[in-house]
Chimera marker file (.cmm) of the C-alpha trace (Angstrom):
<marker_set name="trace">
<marker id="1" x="5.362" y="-10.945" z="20.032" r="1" g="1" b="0" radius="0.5"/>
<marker id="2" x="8.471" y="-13.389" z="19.508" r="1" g="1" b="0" radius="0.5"/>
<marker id="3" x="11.704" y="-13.057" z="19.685" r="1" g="1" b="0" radius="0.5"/>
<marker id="4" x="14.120" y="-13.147" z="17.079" r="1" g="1" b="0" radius="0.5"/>
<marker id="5" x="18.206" y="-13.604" z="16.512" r="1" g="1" b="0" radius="0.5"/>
<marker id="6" x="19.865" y="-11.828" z="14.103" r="1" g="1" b="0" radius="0.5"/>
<marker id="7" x="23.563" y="-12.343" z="13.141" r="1" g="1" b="0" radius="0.5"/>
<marker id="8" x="25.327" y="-9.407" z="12.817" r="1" g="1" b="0" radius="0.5"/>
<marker id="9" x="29.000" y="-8.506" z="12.985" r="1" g="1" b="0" radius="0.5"/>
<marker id="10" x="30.344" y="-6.838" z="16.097" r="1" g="1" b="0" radius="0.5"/>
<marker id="11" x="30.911" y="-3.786" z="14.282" r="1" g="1" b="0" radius="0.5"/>
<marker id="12" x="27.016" y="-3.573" z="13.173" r="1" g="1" b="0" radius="0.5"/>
<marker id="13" x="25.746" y="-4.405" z="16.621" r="1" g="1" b="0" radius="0.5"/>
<marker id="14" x="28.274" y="-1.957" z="18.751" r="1" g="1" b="0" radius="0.5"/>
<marker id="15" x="26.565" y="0.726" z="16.068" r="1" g="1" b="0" radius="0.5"/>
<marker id="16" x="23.122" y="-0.501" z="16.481" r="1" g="1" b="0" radius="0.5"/>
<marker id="17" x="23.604" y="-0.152" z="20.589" r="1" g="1" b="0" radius="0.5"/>
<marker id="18" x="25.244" y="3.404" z="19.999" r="1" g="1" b="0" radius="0.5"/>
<marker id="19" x="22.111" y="4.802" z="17.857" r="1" g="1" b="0" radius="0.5"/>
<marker id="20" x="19.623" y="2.933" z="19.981" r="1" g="1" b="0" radius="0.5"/>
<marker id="21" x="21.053" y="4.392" z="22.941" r="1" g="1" b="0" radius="0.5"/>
<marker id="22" x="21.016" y="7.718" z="21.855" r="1" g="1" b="0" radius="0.5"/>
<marker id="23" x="17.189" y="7.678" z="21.482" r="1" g="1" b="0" radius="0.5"/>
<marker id="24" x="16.805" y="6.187" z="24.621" r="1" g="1" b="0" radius="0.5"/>
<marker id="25" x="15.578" y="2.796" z="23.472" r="1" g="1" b="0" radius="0.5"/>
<marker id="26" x="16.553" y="-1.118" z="22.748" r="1" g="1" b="0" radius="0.5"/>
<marker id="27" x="18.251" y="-2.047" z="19.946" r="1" g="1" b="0" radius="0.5"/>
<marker id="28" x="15.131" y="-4.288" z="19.130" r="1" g="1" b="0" radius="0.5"/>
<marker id="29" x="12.940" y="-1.277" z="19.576" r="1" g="1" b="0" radius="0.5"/>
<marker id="30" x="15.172" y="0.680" z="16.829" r="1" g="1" b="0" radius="0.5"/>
<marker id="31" x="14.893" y="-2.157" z="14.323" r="1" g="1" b="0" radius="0.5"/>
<marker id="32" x="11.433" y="-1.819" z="15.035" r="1" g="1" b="0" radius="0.5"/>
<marker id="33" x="11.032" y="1.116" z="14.334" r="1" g="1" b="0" radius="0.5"/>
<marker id="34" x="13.302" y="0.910" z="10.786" r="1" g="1" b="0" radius="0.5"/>
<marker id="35" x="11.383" y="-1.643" z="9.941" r="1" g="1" b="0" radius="0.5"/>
<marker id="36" x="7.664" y="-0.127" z="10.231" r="1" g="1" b="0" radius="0.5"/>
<marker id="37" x="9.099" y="3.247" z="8.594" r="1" g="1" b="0" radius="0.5"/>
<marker id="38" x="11.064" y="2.171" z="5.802" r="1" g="1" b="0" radius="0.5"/>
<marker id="39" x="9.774" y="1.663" z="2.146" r="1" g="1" b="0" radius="0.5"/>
<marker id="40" x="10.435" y="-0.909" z="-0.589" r="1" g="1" b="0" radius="0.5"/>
<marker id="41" x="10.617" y="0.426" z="-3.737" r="1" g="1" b="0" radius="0.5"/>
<marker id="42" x="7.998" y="-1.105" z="-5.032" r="1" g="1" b="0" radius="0.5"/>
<marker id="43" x="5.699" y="0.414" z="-1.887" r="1" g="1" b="0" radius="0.5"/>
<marker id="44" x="7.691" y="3.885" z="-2.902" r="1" g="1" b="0" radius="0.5"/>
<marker id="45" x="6.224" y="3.565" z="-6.473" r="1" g="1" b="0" radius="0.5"/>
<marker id="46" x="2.431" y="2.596" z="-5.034" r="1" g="1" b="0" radius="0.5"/>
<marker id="47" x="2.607" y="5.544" z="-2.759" r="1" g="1" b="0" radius="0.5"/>
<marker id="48" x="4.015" y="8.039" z="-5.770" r="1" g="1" b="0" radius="0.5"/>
<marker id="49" x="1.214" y="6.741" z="-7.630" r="1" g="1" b="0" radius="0.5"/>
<marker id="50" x="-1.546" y="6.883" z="-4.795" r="1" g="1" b="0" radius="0.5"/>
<marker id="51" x="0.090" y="10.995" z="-4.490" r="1" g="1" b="0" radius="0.5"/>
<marker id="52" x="-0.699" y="11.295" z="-8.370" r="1" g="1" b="0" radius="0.5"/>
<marker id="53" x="-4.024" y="9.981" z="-8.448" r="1" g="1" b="0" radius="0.5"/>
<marker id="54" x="-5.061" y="12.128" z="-5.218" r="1" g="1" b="0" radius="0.5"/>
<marker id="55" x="-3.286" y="15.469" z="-7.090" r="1" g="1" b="0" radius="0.5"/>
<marker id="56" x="-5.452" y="14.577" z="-10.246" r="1" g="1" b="0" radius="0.5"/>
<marker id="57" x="-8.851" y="13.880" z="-8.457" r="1" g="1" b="0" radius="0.5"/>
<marker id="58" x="-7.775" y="17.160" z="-6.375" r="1" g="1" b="0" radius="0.5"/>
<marker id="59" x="-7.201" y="19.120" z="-9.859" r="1" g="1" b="0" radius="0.5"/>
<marker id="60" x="-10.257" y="17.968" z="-11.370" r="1" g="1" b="0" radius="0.5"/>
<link id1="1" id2="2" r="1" g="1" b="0" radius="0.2"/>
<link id1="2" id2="3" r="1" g="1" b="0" radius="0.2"/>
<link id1="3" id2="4" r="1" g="1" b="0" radius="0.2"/>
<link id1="4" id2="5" r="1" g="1" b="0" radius="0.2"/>
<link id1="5" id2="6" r="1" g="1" b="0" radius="0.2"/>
<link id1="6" id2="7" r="1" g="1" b="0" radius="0.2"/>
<link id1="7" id2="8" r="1" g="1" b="0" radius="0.2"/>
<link id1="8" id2="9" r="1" g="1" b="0" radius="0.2"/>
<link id1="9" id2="10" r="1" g="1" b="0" radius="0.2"/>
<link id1="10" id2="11" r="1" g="1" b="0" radius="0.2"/>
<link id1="11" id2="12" r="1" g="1" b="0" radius="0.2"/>
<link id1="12" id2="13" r="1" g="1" b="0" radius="0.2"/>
<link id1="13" id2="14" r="1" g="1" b="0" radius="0.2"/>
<link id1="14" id2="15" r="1" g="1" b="0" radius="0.2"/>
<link id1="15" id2="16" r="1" g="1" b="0" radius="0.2"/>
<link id1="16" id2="17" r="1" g="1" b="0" radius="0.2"/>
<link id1="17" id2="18" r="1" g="1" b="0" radius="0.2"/>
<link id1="18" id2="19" r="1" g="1" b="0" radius="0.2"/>
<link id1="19" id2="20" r="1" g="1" b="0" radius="0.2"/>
<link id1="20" id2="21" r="1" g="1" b="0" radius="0.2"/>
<link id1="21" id2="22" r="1" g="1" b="0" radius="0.2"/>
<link id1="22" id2="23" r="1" g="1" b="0" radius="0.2"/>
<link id1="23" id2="24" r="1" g="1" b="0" radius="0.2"/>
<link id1="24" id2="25" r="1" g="1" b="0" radius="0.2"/>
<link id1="25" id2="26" r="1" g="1" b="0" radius="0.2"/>
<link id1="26" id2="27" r="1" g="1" b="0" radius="0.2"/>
<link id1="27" id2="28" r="1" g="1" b="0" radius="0.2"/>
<link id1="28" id2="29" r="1" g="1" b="0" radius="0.2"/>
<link id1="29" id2="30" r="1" g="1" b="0" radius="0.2"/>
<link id1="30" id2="31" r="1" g="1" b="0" radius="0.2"/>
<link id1="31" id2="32" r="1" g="1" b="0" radius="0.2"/>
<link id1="32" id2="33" r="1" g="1" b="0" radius="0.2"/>
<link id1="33" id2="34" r="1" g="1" b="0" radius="0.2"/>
<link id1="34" id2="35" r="1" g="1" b="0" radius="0.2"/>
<link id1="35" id2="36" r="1" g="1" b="0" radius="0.2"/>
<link id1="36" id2="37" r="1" g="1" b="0" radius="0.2"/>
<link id1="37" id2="38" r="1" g="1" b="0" radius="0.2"/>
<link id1="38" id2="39" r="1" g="1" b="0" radius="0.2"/>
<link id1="39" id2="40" r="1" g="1" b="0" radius="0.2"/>
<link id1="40" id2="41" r="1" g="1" b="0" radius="0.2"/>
<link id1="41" id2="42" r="1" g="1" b="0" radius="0.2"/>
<link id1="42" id2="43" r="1" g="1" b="0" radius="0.2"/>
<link id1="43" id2="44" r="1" g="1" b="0" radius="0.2"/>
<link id1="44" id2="45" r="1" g="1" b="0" radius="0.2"/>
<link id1="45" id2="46" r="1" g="1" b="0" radius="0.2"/>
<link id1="46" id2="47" r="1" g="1" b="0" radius="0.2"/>
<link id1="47" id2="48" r="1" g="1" b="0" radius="0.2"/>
<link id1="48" id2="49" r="1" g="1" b="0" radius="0.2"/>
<link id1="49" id2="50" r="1" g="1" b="0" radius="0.2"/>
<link id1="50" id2="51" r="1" g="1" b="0" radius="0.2"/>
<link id1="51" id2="52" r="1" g="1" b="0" radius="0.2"/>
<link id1="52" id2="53" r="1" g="1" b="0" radius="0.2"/>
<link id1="53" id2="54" r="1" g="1" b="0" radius="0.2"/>
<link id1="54" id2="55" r="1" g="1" b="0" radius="0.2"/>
<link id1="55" id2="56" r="1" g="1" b="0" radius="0.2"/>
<link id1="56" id2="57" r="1" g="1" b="0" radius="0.2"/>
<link id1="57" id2="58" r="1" g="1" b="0" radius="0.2"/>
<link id1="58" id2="59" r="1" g="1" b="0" radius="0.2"/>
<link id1="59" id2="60" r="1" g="1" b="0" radius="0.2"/>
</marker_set>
């Protein structure tokens, strides 16, 4: 894995530390972690569709 910088203001980054911290990890480790468990909305949509199809084929 590489590294990365992100430019934040001081403000975002003091609250970044202060969450990451209180779940005992990184700050990169909580961006991580936002990243691989938040949706788009188109991926929201897929998965709402995906839930419908299953429902149906359950139904059926």
């Amino acid at each position: 894995m590489s590294d990365a910088v992100i430019w934040v203001e001081a403000e975002v980054r003091d609250r970044l530390a202060t969450l990451a911290d209180a779940r005992g990890m990184s700050i990169a480790g909580l961006l991580q972690e936002f990243a691989e468990s938040t949706l788009t909305e188109e991926e929201r949509r897929e998965a709402f569709a995906r839930r419908q199809q299953q429902d149906r084929a359950a139904g059926s």
